[in-house]
Structures are given as C-alpha cells and as structure tokens.
FIKOL-517429 format. One record per residue: residue in three letters; residue number from 1; x, y, z of N, C-alpha, C in turn. Coordinates in Angstrom, 2 decimals. Atoms other than C-alpha are relative to their C-alpha. Layout:
<node 'ala'; NUM; <X; Y; Z>; <X; Y; Z>; <X; Y; Z>> ...
end
This chain:
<node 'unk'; 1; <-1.15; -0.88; -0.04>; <1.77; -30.14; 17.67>; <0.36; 0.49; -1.42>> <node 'unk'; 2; <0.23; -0.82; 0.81>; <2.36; -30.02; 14.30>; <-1.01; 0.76; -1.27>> <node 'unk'; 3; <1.37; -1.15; 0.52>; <-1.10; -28.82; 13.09>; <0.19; 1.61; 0.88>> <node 'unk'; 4; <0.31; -1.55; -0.52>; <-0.57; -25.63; 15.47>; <1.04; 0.09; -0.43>> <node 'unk'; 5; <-1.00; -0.94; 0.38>; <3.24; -25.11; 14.29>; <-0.25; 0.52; -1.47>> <node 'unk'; 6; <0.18; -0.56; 1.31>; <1.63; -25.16; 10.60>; <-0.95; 1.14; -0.08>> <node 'unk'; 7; <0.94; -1.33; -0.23>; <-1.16; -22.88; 11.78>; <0.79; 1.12; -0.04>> <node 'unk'; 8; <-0.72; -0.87; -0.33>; <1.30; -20.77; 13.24>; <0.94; 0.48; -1.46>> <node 'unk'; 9; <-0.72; -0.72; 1.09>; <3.60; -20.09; 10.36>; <-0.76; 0.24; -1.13>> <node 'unk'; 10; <0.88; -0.47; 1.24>; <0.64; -20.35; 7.73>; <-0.62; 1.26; -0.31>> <node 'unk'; 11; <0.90; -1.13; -0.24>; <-1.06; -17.64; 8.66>; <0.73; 1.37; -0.50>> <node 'unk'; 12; <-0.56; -1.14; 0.81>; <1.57; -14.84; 7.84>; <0.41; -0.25; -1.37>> <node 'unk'; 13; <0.55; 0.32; 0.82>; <2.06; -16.66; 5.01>; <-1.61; 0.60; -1.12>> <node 'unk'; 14; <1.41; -0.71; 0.91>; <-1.66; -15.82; 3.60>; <-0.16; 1.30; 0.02>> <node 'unk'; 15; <0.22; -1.61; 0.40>; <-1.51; -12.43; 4.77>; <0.84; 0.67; -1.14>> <node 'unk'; 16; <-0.82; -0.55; 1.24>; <1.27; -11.58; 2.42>; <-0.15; -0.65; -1.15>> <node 'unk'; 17; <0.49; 0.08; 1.44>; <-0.40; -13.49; -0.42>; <-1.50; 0.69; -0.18>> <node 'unk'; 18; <0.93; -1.20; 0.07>; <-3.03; -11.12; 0.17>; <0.26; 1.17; 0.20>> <node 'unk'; 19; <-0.83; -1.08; 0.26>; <-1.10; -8.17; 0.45>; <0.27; -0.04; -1.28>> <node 'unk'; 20; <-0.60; 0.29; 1.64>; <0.85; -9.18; -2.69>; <-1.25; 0.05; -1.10>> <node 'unk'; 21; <1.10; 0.04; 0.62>; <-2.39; -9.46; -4.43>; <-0.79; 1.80; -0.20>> <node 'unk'; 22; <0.32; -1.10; 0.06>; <-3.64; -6.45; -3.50>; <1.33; 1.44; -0.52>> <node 'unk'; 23; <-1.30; -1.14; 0.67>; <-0.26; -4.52; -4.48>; <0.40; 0.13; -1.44>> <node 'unk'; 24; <-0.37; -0.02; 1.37>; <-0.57; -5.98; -7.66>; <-0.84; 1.49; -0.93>> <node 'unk'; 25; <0.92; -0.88; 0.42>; <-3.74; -3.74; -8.62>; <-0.22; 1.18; 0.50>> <node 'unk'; 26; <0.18; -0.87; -0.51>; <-3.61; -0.47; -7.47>; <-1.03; 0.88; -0.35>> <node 'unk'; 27; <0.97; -0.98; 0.10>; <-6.88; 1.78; -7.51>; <0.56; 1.59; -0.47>> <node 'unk'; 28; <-0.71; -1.43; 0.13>; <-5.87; 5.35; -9.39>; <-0.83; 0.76; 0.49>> <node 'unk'; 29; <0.97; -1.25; -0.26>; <-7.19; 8.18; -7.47>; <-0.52; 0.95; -1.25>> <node 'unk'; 30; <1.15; -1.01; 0.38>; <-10.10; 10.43; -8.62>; <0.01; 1.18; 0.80>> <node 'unk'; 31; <0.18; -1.02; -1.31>; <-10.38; 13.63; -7.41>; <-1.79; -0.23; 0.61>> <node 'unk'; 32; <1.45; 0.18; -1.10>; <-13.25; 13.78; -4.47>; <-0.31; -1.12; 0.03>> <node 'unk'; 33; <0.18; 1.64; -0.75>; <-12.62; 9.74; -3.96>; <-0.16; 0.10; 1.23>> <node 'unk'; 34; <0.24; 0.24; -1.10>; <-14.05; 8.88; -1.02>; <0.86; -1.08; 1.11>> <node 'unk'; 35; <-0.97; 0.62; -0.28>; <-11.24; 7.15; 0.98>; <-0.40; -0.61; 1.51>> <node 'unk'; 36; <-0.13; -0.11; -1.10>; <-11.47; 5.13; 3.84>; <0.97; -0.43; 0.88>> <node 'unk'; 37; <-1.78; 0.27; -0.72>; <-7.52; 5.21; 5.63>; <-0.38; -0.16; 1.30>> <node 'unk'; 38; <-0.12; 0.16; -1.33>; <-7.44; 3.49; 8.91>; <1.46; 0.49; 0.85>> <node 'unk'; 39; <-1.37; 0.02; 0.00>; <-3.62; 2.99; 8.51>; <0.63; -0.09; -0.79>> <node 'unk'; 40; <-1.16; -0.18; 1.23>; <-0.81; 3.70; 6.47>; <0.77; -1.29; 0.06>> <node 'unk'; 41; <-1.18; 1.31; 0.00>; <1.48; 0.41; 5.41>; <1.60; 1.10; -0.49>> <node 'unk'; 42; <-1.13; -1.09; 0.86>; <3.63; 2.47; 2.93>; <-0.36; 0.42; -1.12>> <node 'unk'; 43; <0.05; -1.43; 0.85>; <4.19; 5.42; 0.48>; <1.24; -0.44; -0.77>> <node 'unk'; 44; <-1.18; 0.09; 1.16>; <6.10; 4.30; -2.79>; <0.18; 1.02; -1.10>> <node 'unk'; 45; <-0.40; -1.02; 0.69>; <7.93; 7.06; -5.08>; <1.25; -0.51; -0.68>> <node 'unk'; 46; <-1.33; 0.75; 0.14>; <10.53; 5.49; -6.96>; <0.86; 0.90; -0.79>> <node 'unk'; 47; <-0.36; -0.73; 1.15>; <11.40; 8.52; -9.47>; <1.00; 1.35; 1.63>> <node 'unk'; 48; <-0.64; -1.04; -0.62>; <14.35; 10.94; -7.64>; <0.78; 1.00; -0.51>> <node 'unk'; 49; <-0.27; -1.34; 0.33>; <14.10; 13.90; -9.41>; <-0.89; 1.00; 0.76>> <node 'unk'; 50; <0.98; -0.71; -0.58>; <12.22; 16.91; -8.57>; <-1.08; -0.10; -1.18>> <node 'unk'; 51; <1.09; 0.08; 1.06>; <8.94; 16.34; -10.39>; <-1.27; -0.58; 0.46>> <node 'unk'; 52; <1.51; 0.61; -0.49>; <5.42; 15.47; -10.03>; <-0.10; -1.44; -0.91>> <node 'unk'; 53; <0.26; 1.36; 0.57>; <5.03; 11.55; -10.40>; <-0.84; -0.81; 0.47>> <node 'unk'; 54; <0.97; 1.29; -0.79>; <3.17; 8.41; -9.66>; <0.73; -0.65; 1.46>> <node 'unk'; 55; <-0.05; 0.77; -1.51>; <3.03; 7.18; -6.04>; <-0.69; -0.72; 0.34>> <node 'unk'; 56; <1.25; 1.41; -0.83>; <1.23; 3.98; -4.29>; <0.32; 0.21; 1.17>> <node 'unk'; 57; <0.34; 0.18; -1.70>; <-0.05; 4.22; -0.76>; <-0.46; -1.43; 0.16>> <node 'unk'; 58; <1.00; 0.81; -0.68>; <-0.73; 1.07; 0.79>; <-0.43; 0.20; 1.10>> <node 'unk'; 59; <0.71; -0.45; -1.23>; <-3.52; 1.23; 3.54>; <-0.77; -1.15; 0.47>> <node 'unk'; 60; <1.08; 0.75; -0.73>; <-5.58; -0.69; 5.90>; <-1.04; 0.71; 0.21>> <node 'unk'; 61; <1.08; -1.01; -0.44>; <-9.10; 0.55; 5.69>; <-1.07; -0.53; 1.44>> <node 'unk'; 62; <0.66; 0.56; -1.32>; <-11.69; 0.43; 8.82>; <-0.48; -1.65; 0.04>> <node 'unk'; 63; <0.89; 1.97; -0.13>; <-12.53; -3.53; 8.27>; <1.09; -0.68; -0.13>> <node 'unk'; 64; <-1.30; 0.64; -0.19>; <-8.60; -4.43; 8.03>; <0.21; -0.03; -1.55>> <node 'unk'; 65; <-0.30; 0.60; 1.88>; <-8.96; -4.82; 3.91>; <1.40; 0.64; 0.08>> <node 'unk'; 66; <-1.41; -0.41; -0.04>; <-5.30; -4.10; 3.05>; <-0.40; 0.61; -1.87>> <node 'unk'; 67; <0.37; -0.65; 1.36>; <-5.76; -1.69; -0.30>; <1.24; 0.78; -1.17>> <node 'unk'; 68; <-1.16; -0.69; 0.85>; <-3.10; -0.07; -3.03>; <-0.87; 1.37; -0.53>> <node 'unk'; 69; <0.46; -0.96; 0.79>; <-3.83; 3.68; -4.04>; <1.30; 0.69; -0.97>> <node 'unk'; 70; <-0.63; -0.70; 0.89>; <-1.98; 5.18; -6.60>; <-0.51; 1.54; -0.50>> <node 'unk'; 71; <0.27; -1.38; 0.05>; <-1.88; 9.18; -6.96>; <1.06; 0.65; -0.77>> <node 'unk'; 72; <-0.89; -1.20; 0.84>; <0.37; 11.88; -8.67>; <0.24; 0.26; 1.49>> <node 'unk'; 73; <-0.77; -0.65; -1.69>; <2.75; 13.62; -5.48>; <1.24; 0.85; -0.71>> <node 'unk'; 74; <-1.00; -0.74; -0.63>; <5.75; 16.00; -5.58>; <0.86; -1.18; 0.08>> <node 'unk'; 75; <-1.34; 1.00; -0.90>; <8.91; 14.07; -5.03>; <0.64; 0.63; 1.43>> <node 'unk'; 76; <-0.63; -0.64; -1.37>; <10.51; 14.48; -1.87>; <1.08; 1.08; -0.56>> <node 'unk'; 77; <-1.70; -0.40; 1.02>; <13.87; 15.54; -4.11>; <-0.49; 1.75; 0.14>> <node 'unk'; 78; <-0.17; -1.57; 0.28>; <12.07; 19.22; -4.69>; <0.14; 0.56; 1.26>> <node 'unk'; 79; <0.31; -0.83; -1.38>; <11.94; 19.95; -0.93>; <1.67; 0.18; 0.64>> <node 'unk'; 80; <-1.34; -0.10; -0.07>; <15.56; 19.47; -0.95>; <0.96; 1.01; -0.83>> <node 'unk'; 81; <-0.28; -0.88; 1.46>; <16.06; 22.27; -3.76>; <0.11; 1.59; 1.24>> 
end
C-alpha cells in the first residue's frame, strides 16, 4: 500500500523535475529550424509594451520529450494599439 501511494505521488513529482530542467535551457530559434510541435504547454512574454521581444514556447514533441524554444514575437500590447 504504501509502495503504490509513493508510486502514485512520485511520478508527477519527476515529471516536473523534468520539465523544470528542461525550462531551464531553452533552445534559441534559427530561422528554417526544423521543429517538431506535437503540443503546446505554454507561450511566455513577460515584457508589456508594444515591441518585439524574447518569448519561450514550451512543447511536447512527437515522442512526449517536453522542450523550451525561445524566439523574438510582437507583444500582444501592439494589437491593442
């Protein structure tokens, strides 16, 4: 009983020290990187002006890897102008 309740809570546990890991290092896009996005986690922009800045995507690519990209974007802020 409690080998499966430690299973049970361990396990999300590791995924988010593998998340966390992977959020530390973010990959900077290249143009014509070859990307492979299964699923979106989230889209960070922390700057709220209108301006072109740094953003991190996290993604799940086709094999579940959980990945950090970092790009240049638009802020949301100018679409509000």
């Amino acid at each position: 009983m409690k080998r499966t309740l430690l299973c049970l809570l361990g396990a999300p546990l590791m995924f988010h020290a593998v998340a966390s890991t992977a959020a530390e290092t973010p990959v900077v896009y290249q143009y014509g990187m070859k990307l492979d996005i299964d699923r979106v986690i989230s889209i960070e922009q922390p700057n709220e002006r209108c301006e072109v800045s740094p953003a991190q995507m996290t993604y799940v690519d086709s094999r579940g890897e959980v990945h950090v990209l970092e790009y240049l974007r638009q802020t949301p802020k100018c679409s509000d102008i």
